[in-house]
N, C-alpha and C positions, 0 to 999 in steps of 0.2 A: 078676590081670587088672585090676581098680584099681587098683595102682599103676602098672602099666605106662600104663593111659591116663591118670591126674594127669600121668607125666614125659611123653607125647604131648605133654599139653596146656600143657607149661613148657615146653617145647620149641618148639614153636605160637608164644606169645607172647612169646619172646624176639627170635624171628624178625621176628614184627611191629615188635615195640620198634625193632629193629635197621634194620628198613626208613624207619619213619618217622621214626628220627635222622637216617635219609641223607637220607633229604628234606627235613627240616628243616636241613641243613647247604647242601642243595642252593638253598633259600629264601633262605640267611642270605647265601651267598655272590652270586646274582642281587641281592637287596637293596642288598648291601653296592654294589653296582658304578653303581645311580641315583642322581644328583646331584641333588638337591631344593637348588632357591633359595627361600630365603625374604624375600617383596617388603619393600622398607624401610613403617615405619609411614606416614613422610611420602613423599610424590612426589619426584619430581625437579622443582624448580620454582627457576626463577632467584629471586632473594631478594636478587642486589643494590641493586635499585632500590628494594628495598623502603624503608619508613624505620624511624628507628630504635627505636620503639614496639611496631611488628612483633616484635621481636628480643628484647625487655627489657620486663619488668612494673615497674612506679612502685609506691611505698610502696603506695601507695592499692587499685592492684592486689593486691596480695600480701595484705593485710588482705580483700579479698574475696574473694579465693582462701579463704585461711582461715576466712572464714564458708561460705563454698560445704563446705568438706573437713568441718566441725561441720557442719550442715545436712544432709549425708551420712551422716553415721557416727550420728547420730540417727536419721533417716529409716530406715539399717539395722537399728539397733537395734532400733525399733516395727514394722517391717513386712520380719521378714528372710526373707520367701517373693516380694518383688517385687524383681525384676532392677533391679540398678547404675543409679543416675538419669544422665542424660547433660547432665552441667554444667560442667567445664571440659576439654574434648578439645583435644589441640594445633592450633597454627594452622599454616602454613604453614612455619613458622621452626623448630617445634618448641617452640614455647614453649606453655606452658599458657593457656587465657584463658578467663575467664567465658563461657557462650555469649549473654549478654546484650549483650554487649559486642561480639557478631559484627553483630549485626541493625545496619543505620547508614541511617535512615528518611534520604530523599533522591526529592525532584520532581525528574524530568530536566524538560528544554525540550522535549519532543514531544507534541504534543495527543495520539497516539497512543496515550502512559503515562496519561492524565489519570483513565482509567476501571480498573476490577479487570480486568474483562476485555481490555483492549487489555494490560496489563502480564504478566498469564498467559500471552496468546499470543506476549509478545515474549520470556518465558523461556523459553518451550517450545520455540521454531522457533530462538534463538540458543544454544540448549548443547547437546551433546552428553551423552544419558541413561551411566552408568558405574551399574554392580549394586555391590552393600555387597560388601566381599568375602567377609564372614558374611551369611546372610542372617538370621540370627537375633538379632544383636546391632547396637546402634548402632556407626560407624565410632569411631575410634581417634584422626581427627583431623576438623576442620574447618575449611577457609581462609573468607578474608576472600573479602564479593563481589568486592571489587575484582581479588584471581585468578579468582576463578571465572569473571569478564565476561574477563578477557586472554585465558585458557585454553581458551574455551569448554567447558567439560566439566566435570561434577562429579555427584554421587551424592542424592540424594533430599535429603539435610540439607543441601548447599550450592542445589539449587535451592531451597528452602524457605527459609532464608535471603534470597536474591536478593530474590524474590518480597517477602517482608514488607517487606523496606526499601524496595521502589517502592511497595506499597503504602500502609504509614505512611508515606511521604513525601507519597502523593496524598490522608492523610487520612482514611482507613479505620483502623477498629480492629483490625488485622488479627496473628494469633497462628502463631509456628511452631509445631509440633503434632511431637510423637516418641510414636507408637503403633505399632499394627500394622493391618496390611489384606492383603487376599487377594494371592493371585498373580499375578493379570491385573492390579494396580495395581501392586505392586513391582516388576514385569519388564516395565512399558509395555508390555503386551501386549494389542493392540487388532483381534486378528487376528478376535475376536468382535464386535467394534462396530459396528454401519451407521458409514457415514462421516459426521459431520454434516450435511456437502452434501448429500447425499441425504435429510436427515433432513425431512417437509413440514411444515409448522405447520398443525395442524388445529385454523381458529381457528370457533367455531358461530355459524352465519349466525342474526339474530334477525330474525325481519318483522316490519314495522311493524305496529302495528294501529289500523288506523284507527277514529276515534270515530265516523264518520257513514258508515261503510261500509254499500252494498246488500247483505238479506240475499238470502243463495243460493236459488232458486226450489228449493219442495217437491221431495223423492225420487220418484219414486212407483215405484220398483222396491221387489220384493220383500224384506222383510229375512230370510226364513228363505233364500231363494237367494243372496242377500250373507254370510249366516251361513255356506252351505255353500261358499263358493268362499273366503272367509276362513280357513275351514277346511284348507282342501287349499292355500290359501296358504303357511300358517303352517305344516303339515305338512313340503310340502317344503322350507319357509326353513329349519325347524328340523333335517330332514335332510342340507341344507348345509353349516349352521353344526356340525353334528355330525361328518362327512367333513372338513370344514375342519380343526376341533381336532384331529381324530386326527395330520392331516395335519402339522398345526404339532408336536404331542406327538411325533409318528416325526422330524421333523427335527431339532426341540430334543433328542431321545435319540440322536440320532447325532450331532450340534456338541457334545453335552456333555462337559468335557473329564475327564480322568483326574482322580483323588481325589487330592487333596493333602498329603504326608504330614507337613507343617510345615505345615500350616491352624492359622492361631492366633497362630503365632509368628515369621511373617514381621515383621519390622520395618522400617516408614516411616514418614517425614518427609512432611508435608502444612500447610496453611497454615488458617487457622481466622480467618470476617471476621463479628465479633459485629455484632447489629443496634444501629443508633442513630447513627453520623458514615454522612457524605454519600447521606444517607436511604436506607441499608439497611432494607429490612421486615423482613429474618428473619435469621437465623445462616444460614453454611453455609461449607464445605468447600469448597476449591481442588487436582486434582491439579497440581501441580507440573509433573509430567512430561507431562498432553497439554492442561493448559489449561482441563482440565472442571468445571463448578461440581456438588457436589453437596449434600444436604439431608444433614443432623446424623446421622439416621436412616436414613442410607443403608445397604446391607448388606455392600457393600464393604470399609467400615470398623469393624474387630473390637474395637480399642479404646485406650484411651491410658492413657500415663503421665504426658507430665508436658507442656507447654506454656511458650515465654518470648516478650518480646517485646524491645523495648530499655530498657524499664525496668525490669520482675522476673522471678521464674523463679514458676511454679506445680506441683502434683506434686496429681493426681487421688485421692482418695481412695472416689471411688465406685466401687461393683461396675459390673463390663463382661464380665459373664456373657451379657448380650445384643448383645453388641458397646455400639454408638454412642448406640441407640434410648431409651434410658432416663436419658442423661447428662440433667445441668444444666450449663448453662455462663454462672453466675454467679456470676462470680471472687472475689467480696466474702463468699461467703458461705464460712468456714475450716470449715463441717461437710463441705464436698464438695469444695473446693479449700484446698492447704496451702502458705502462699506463703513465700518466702523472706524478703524483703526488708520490712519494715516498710511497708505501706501499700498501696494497690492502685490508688486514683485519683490520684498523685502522683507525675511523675517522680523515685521516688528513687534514681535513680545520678547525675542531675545535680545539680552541687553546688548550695546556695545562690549568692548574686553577693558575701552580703560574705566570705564564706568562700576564693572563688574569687580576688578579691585580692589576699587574704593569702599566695598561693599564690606562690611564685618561680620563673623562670622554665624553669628545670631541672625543676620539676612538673608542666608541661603536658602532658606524655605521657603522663598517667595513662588508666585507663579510664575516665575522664567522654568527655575530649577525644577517646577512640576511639570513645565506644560516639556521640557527637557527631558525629563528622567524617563527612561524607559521600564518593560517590564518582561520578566522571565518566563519561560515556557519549559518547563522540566521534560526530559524525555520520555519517562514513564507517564506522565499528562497527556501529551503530544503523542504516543503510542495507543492509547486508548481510543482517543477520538471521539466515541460517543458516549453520551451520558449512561454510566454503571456499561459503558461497555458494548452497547443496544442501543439502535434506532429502527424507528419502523416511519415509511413513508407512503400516504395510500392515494395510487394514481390511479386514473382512470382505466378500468378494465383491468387493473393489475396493482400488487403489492411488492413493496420494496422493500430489504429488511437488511438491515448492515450492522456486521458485528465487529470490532476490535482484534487485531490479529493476537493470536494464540489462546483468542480468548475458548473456542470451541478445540476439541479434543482433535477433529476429525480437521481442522484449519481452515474450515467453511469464512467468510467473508463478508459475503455478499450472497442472496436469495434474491432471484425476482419470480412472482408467481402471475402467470397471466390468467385469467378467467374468459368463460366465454357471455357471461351475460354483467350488468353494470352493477348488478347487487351481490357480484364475487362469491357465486355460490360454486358455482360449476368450474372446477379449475382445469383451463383447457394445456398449459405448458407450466413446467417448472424449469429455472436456471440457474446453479450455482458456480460461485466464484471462489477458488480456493488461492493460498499462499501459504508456501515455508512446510510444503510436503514432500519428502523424502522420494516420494515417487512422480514428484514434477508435474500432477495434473492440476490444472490451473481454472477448469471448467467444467464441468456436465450439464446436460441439457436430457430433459425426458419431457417426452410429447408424452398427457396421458389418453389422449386417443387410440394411438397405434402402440403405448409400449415401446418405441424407440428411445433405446438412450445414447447419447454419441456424450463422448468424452474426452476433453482436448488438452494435451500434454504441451509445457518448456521443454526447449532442446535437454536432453540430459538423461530423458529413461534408458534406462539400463538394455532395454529391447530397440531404442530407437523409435520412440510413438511417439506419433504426433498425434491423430486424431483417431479410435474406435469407437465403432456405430452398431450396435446388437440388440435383439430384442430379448435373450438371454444367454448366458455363460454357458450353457451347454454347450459341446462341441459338434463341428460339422452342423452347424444351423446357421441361419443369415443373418452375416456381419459383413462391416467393413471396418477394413484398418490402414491406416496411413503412417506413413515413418516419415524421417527426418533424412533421405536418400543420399545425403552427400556423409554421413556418420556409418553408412554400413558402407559393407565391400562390394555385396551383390547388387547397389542401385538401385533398390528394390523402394518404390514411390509409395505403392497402394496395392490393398489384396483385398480381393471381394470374391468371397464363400459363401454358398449354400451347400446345402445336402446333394446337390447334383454336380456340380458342377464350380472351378475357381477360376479367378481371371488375375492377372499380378501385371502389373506397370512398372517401367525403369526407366532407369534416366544416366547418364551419363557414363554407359556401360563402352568398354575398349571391343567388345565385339562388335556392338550397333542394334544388340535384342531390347525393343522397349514394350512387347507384348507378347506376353503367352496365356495361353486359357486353356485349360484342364477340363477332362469330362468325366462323370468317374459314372462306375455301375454299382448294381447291386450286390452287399456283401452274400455268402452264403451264410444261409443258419448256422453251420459250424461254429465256422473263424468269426461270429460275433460273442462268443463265450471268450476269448482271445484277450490278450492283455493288448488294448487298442493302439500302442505304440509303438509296436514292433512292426517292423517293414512288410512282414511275412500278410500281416494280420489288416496292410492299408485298406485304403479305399481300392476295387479293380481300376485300373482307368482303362478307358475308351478309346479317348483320342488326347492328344494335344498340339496344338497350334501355336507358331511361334513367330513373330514379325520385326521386320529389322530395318532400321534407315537405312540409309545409303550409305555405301562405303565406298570413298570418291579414288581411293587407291583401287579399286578392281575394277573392270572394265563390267558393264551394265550386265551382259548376259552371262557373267559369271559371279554375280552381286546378288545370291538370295535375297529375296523381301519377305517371303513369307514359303514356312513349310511347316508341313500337316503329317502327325502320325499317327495313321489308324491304325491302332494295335490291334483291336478285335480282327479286322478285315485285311491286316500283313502290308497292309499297302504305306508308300509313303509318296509324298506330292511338294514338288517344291516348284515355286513359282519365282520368276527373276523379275529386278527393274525393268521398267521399261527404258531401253536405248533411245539418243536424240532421234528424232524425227519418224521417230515409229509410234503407233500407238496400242498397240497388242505387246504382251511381254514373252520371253520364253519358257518354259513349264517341262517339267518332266515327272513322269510318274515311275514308281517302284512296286513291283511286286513279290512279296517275298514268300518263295520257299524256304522247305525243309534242307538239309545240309546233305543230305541221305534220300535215297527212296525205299517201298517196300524191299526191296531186293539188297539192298546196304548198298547198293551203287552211289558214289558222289555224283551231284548234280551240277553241271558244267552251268555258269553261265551263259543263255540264249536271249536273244534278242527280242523275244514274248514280253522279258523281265521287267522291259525299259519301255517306256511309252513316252517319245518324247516330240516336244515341238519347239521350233528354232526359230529363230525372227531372223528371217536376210535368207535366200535361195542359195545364195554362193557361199555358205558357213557350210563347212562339210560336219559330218555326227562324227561323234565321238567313237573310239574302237570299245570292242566288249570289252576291252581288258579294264580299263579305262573305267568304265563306268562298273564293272565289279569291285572294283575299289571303290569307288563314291558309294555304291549301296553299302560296304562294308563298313565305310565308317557312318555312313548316316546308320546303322544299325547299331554301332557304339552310340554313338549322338541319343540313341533314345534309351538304351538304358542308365546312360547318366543323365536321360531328363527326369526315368521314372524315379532316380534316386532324391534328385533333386528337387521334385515333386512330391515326393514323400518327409525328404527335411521341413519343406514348405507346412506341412499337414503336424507334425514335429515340432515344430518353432509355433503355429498355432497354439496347440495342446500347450506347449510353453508358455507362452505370452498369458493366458488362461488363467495356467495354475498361479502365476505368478500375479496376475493383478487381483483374484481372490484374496491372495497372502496379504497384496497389499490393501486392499480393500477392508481387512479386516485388522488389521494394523494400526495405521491410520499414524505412522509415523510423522512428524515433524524434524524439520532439518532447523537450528539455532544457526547463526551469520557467528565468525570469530571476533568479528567485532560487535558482538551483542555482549559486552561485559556481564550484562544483570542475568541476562538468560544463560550463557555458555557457563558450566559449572570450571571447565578447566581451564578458560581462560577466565574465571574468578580465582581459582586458587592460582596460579601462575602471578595472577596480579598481586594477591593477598601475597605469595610468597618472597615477591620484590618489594611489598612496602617493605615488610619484614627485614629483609638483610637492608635493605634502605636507611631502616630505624637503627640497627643495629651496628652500621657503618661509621653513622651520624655519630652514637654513643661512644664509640670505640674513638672514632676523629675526640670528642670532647676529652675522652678519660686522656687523649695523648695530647691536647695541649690544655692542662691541668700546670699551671707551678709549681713543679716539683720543689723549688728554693725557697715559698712562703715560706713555711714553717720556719728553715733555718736564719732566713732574713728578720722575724721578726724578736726570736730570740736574741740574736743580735743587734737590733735597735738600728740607730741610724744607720743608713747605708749610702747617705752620700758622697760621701768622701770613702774608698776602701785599701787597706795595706796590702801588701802581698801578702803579708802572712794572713793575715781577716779572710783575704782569697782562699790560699792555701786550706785554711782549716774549713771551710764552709764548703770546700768543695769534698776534703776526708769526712766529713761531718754528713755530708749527704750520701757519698759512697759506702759510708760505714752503716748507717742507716739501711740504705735499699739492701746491704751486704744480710744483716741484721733480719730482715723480715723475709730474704730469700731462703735463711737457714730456717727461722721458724715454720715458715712455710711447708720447707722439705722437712721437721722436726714432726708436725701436725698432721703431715700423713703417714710419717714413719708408725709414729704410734697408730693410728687410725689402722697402719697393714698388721701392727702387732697385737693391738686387740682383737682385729676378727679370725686372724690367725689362733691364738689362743683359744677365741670362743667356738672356733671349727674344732681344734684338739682337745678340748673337755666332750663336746658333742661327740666323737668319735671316738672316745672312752666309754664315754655313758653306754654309746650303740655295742661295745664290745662287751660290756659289761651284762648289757640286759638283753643280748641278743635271742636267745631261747623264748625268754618269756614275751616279746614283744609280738602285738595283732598285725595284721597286714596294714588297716591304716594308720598302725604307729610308722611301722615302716616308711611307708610311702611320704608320710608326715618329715620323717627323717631326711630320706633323699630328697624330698622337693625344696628341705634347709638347707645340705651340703651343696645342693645345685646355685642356689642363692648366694651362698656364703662364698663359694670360688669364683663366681664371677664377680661379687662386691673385691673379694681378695685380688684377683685376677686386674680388676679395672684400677684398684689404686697401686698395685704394681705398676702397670704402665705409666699412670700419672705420676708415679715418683722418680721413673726413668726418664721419664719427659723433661721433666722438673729440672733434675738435675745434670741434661744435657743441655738445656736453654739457658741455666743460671747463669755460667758465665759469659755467655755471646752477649743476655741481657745488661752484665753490671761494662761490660765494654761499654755498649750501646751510650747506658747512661756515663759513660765516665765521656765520650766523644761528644756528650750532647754541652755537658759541664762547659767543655774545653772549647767549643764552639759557643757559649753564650754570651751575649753582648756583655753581660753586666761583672762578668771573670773574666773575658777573653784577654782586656787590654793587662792584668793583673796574673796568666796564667799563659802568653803566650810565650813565655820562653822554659815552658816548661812540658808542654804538649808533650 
């Protein structure tokens, strides 16, 4: 019985054997049938324009190379648990190069470059991000910026690169950096980020504290009952703040992303800008790829290997068991940094001068002259910014999208769209940023909940706007608008309408009005068939209210603050400062009649009219006469408010019609100094090369040798007679004499044959005048028109001719008599 189940069981597993060969054939032959490409080390990248340094290492090179390969294979010797240093990766050509010799510090001409941060954000927005195609090892090669900038595009180490040489060019101490950092920094991954535009600067408000301040009058509430409402204060604050945390903790547990199973051994490139040039306070961190400055210690960054700039290469030797937190980064010091090159505060890749010399001219290609040579940034490049023009950047809860100025019709910029949930479905705000529009708005903002769009104006519109707020262009519906108050005359800050009712704000007015507020009523049925802009056809108003600072020239109870006219109810109310050491103010009321009664009697002023109250028992009131005048002109006062109220409603309907116009427009303003864009300061320029070119030609045609010719007819001319003088000087004069006559000979004739060909033509027409069609005619005169202005034009040029001929044979006869090589032979003959 056991043996028969042993042969079962070899039987069993032969069978299996047998199955899983066929499988494995069945594997071998599917594999065999995928074609795997494998990518070249270097790109496809043209490299004929290249030069020829690109292509070929200089003695000089090669010896550095060779300290780079020793420098290596030591480094591995003493630390053969740290990965391959990343020091001479191919360029672009294929060639090997120092990576010291990539970095090539260079100021462009853009005040925009002049800062760290203006330089971050123009690599960021102008390359296109490309992943390592390991992520765990440095690339295999590195170009030059100067591809990088053609290309647009390149991987962590060539933006890092970029970056340093604007840098060091703008005078920063600034370090390429080859470490490692997390996953959301290797893969641009910012899909966790607030956007920074949303980001608010919570800067803490500090009160003043005054030296001679009043103290606060006694408590005299209870403190155990202040203790106890303190209590249940703090209770429920602290119940908040507890709800809150949780709140945060459950959303931060569910954004949190998946465990990384390369945490550690991602590797990037990053830029490192020590304190001390252009009054850096501290060290810190640059990502490359979105522009972000960060602290040493940041958590992001796990830790480094090695750092170079265009002078040396360094190789870290402290522990980065805590990532970044614990580094020093002072370079000088070889317990913690291990540096290549002899010296640390010393450009040593640049030769000395008398060294450099000695150097022939076949040796300037070396790596001095590269790691030297800078590189161009064209304006039209540098105006673009991002690749094809567009970048899109995806934050958390929101999308960023930035375009190239003038690239859009409408001079859009910049879009940020915020969403209300994390899979950016539901888009709860949109924001745009505009430049170089004729109508000065520089921003819109539309909330799509509520339909609010507010709109935010550069000093410069034509109306004086600053900021309108509307939910739409219709008029008399709720808006707000804001000006630039010190550019109008009326001071006028801010004006907030609805259909009921306006309120308008001022500011630095010579009367001291910084509030009025309008009430309007119901139009009738009629007057809304009415062309809406006529006075006749306003809004009714109600009342309007009007408020006034202080005005330290008039004494308090004669110093309006604020007055009220009820138009409906005739009444009007004016209320004063209140006086030192009072605290009630004074007030008088108006009521107004008719001018007339039924009976057409005038109605006198009586004391009913005035309702007044005085602060102080010893101020005596005012006589009637007195205050019939203050009603009178407070009854002026309000029909230049209703006028002025109705401009207001006016200048609306304006502002309206006019930002429609522009709205639909969508004008662009070009700079005079935008050569490529301004069409007329291109022709302007185009028409000073021109007379430039033409200047230049004229300058050459006037110092031309006129005496070749006759010099060498002549033969030798070093020794010359008077008379050899004499004649070469008739001999030129007779010459230029000569070709002035032909001259005027060659348009003599030129006038007399089109003369001629006009008097046969005008035979002909007399001859066949009867029989000829209309478009013979017309055919005729549009030749006589021709033919007298040809006739016409060499008239003049033969009168020309021949009133310059002789000033010209002076000229040259003065030039002869003036020239070095006659003069001594013809000065006593001048």
């Amino acid at each position: 019985m056991e043996v028969l189940r042993e042969h079962e069981e070899e039987e069993e597993e032969e069978k299996q054997i047998f199955v899983i060969s066929n499988e494995l054939q069945d594997l071998e032959d599917k594999l065999s049938k995928i074609q795997v490409h494998i990518p070249n080390v270097v790109p496809s990248i043209d490299t004929s324009q290249l030069p020829a340094s690109y292509k070929t290492n200089s003695a000089k090179e090669q010896m550095l190379l060779q300290l780079a390969d020793n420098f290596h294979r030591q480094y591995a010797h003493l630390c053969p648990d740290r990965q391959p240093l990343f020091l001479h990766p191919l360029n672009e050509c294929g060639v090997e190069k120092f990576v010291s010799t990539t970095v090539r510090p260079t100021l462009q001409p853009y005040p925009e470059l002049y800062n760290w941060d203006g330089c971050a954000q123009f690599v960021s927005d102008y390359l296109t991000m490309e992943p390592l195609s390991s992520p765990i090892t440095p690339p295999s090669y590195l170009p030059s910026p100067t591809t990088t900038l053609k290309y647009q595009r390149g991987n962590c180490f060539g933006f890092s690169v970029l970056l340093c040489s604007l840098l060091i060019g703008a005078g920063y101490d600034a370090y390429c950096v080859n470490g490692y950092a997390t996953r959301e920094i290797c893969m641009m991954d910012e899909t966790r980020e607030v956007c920074p535009l949303l980001e608010k600067s919570k800067k803490p408000v500090k009160e003043k504290v005054k030296k001679y301040a009043v103290k606060p009058p006694r408590d005299l509430r209870s403190k155990f009952e202040l203790q106890q409402v303190a209590k249940k204060e703090a209770d429920i604050e602290a119940a908040q703040k507890k709800k809150q945390k949780e709140e945060e903790e459950r959303v931060m547990e569910a954004e949190k992303p998946k465990p990384d199973p390369l945490y550690g051994l991602r590797v990037h490139a990053w830029v490192l800008v020590l304190s001390g040039k252009r009054e850096v306070p501290e060290s810190f961190f640059i990502d490359p790829f979105t522009a972000h400055s960060y602290s040493t210690t940041d958590d992001h960054f796990l830790g480094i290997e090695s750092i170079w700039n265009h002078k040396n290469y360094w190789v870290n030797v402290q522990d980065c068991w805590n990532g970044c937190k614990d580094l020093t980064f002072d370079l000088g010091d070889p317990v913690r940094w291990e540096f290549m090159l002899l010296g640390t505060d010393k450009p040593l890749l640049l030769l000395p001068e008398e060294e450099e010399e000695e150097l022939a001219d076949e040796d300037l290609d070396d790596f001095v002259t590269l790691a030297a040579k800078s590189f161009s940034l064209p304006s039209a490049e540098f105006e673009t910014r991002c690749p094809q023009g567009k970048k899109v950047i995806q934050y958390k809860n929101a999308k960023l999208e930035k375009w190239a100025p003038y690239l859009n019709s409408n001079g859009m910029v910049k879009r940020l769209t915020i969403y209300e949930d994390p899979e950016c479905f539901r888009v709860l705000e949109v924001k745009d940023w505009f430049e170089n529009r004729e109508d000065m708005m520089n921003m819109r903002q539309l909330n799509k909940k509520t339909e609010v769009t507010t709109e935010y104006f550069s000093p410069g519109h034509i109306q004086g706007l600053k900021a309108h707020t509307y939910k739409t262009m219709e008029p008399e519906t709720e808006r707000t608008m804001e000006f630039y108050s010190e550019t109008r005359v009326d001071g006028l800050q801010k004006r907030v309408e609805n259909a009921k009712e306006m309120t308008e704000y001022f500011e630095g007015r010579s009367d001291f009005l910084h509030y009025r507020h309008t009430m309007f009523g119901r139009r009738i049925k009629r007057a809304q068939i009415l062309l809406i802009n006529t006075e006749s056809n306003a809004r009714p108003i109600v009342q309007i209210k009007e408020q006034f600072h202080r005005n330290p020239e008039k004494p308090a109870d004669e110093d309006v603050a604020e007055r009220i006219f009820m138009i409906l109810e005739g009444r009007i109310m004016l209320t004063y400062h209140c006086k030192d050491d009072y605290i009630t103010a004074s007030k008088k009321e108006f009521i107004k009649q008719k001018d007339v009664d039924n009976k057409g009697n005038k109605i006198i002023m009586t004391s009913d009219m005035c309702i007044s109250y005085q602060v102080g028992s010893c101020v005596k009131n005012k006589k009637l006469l007195h205050l019939y005048e203050m009603m009178l002109k407070l009854m002026e006062a309000e029909k230049q408010l209703k006028h002025q109220v109705w401009e207001s409603e006016t200048e609306v309907l304006e502002i309206l019609k006019i930002r429609e116009e522009e709205a639909a427009a969508s004008k662009l303003t070009v700079s005079m100094y935008d050569t490529e864009r301004n069409e007329k300061s291109k022709q302007q320029r185009e028409t000073m090369e021109r007379l430039m070119q033409e200047e230049r030609q004229r300058q050459v045609e006037q110092d031309l040798d006129y005496l070749a010719p006759f010099l060498i007819q002549m033969g030798s001319t070093e020794k010359m007679s008077k008379w050899q003088a004499l004649r070469l000087k008739e001999d030129c004069l007779n010459d230029f004499k000569h070709r002035l006559i032909d001259k005027a000979n060659l348009i003599q004739a030129r006038f007399e044959k089109e003369t001629q060909e006009l008097q046969k033509k005008q035979q002909w027409y007399q001859q066949n005048q009867l029989s000829m069609t209309l478009e013979d005619e017309d055919a005729y005169l549009m030749y006589c028109s021709d033919a007298m202005f040809c006739i016409r034009i060499l008239e003049i040029r033969l009168n020309r001719h021949k009133e310059m001929a002789p000033q010209k044979y002076i000229e040259l006869e003065e030039k002869l008599c003036k020239d070095p090589r006659l003069a001594e032979y013809l000065k006593f003959n001048v």
